[in-house]
N, C-alpha and C positions, 0 to 999 in steps of 0.2 A: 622598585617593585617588590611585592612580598614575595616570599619562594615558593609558595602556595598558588603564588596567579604564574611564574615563571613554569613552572610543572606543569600547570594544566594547559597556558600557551603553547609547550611541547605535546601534547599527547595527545591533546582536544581530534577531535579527529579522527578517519579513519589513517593509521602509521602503517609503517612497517618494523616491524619489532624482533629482532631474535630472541627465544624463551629457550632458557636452559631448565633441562628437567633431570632427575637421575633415574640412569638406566642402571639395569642389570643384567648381564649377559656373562652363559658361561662360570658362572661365580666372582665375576668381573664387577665392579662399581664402577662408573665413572659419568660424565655429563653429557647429555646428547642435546645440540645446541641444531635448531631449525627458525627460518624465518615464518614469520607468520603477520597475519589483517592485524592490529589492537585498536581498538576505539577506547582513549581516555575518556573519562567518567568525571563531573561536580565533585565528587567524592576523593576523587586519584583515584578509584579502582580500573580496574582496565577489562575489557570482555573481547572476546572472540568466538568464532562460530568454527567448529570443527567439525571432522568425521566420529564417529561413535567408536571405527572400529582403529584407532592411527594407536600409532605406539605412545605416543604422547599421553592420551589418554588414560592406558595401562599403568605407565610409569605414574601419573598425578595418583592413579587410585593406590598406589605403593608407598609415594608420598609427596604429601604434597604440597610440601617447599620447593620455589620456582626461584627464579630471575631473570629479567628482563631487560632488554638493553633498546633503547629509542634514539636518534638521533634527529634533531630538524634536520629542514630542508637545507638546501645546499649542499658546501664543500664541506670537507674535513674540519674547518674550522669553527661551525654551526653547534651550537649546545646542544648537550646529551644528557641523559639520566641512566642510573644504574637502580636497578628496580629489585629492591627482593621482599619475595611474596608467599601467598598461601593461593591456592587454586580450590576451586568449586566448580565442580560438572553440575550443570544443569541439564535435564532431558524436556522441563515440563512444557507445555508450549504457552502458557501465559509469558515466560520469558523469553522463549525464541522468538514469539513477536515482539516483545517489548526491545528486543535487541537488535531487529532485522534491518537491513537498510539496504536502498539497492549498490553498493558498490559491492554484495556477496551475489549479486546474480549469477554471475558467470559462472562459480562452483555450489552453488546452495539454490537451487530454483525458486525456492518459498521456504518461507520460515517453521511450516509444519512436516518438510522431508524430515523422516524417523530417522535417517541415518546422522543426524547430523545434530550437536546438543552445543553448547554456550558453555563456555570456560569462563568465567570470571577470577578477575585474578585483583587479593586483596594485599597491597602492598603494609610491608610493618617498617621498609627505610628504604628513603631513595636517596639518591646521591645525583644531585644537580652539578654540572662541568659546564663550564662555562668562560675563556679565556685565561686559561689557565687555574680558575680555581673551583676548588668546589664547597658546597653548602648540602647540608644535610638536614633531611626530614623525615625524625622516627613517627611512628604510632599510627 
């Protein structure tokens, strides 16, 4: 199978994904890593629906190289990607609907709540794991 259809088999989907972003606190650098919804994209890009006001946020508008970590389902043993990205806040709501689905019910009521805008997130290399080895997909 090409690494391009392995990827999107992993991501398709609403995941669960840890995004590491950089913080700054204090005069400190370093990476604040939270789990978070991703829906993989035809594309590989990846999106999520967030709050307007999360520290996340802040951090991408400071800068906004990411990384992202997915794992299938199952055990420990199931293939994973290592994701690094650029992020894009969206507020507009052409794209908050084009994004919306109901598995954000529970924390997003509808896709036009103002508090709440779309992260898209554009990967530049992933790193496919898979039984031990891995395969890599720049650009």
């Amino acid at each position: 199978m090409p690494l391009k259809d392995k990827i999107l088999e992993l991501i398709k989907g609403p995941r669960l994904a840890a995004l590491a972003t950089v913080a700054e606190e204090s005069g400190q650098v370093f990476p604040a890593v939270r789990y978070m919804v991703v829906t993989g994209m035809d594309d590989l890009s990846l999106v999520a629906f967030t709050s307007k006001k999360s520290r996340k946020i802040s951090q991408i508008k400071k800068n906004s190289n990411v990384a992202l970590t997915i794992r299938g389902e199952g055990d420990y043993t199931t293939p994973y990607a290592i994701i690094k990205a650029s992020s894009e806040i969206h507020e507009d709501p052409e794209t908050k609907r084009k994004f919306w689905g109901p598995h954000l019910e529970k924390n997003v009521k509808n896709p036009e709540d103002p508090r709440y805008v779309v992260l898209r997130f554009v990967p530049s290399e992933i790193e496919y794991y898979s039984k031990g080895q891995v395969e890599v997909l720049r650009g």
